[in-house]
C-alpha positions in Angstrom: -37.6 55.1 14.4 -40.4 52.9 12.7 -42.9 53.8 14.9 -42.5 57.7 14.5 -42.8 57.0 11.2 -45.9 54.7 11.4 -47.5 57.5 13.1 -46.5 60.2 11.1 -48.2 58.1 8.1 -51.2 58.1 10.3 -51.3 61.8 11.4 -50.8 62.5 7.6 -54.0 60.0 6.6 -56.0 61.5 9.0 -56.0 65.1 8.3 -55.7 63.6 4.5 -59.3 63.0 5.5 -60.5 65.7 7.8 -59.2 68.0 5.2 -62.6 69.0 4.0 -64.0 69.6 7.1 -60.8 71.6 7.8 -61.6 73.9 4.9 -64.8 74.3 6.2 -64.1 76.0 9.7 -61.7 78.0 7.7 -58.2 76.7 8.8 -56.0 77.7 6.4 -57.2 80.8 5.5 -56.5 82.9 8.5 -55.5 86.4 9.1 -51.8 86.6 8.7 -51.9 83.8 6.0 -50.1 85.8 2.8 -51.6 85.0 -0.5 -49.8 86.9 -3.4 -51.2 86.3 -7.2 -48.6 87.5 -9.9 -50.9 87.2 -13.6 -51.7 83.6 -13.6 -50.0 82.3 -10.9 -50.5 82.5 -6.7 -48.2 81.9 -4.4 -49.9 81.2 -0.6 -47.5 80.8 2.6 -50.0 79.4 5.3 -47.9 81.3 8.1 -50.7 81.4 10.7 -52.5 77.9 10.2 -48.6 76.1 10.2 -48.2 77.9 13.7 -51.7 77.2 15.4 -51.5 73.4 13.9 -47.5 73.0 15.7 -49.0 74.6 18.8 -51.6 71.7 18.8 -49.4 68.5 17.3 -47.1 69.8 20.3 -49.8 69.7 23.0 -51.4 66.8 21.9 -47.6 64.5 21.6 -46.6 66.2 25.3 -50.2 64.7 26.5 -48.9 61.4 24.7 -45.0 61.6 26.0 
């Protein structure tokens, strides 16, 4: 259990870092993301970036298993 979360902390630092070169390519704003703005506030559900980033935390831990 420690070591899941050791490397959970890890993934999370990492793309804690990458995450401005990850706004660059434009994960995150993908087609299927919903953004809806109501006066002064916005509400965005990431739909399509939280499904393409599980597809590749999957592959990469089954590569790792």
């Amino acid at each position: 259990m420690q070591k899941i979360l050791i490397i959970l902390g890890l993934v999370v630092l990492f793309v804690g870092l990458l995450y401005p070169y990850i706004k660059r390519i434009g994960l995150g704003q993908l087609p299927g993301d919903l953004i809806i703005k109501l006066g002064n506030s916005t509400i965005f559900f990431p739909i399509v970036t939280c499904i393409i980033v599980s597809v590749i935390l999957t592959i990469i831990f089954n590569l790792f298993k």
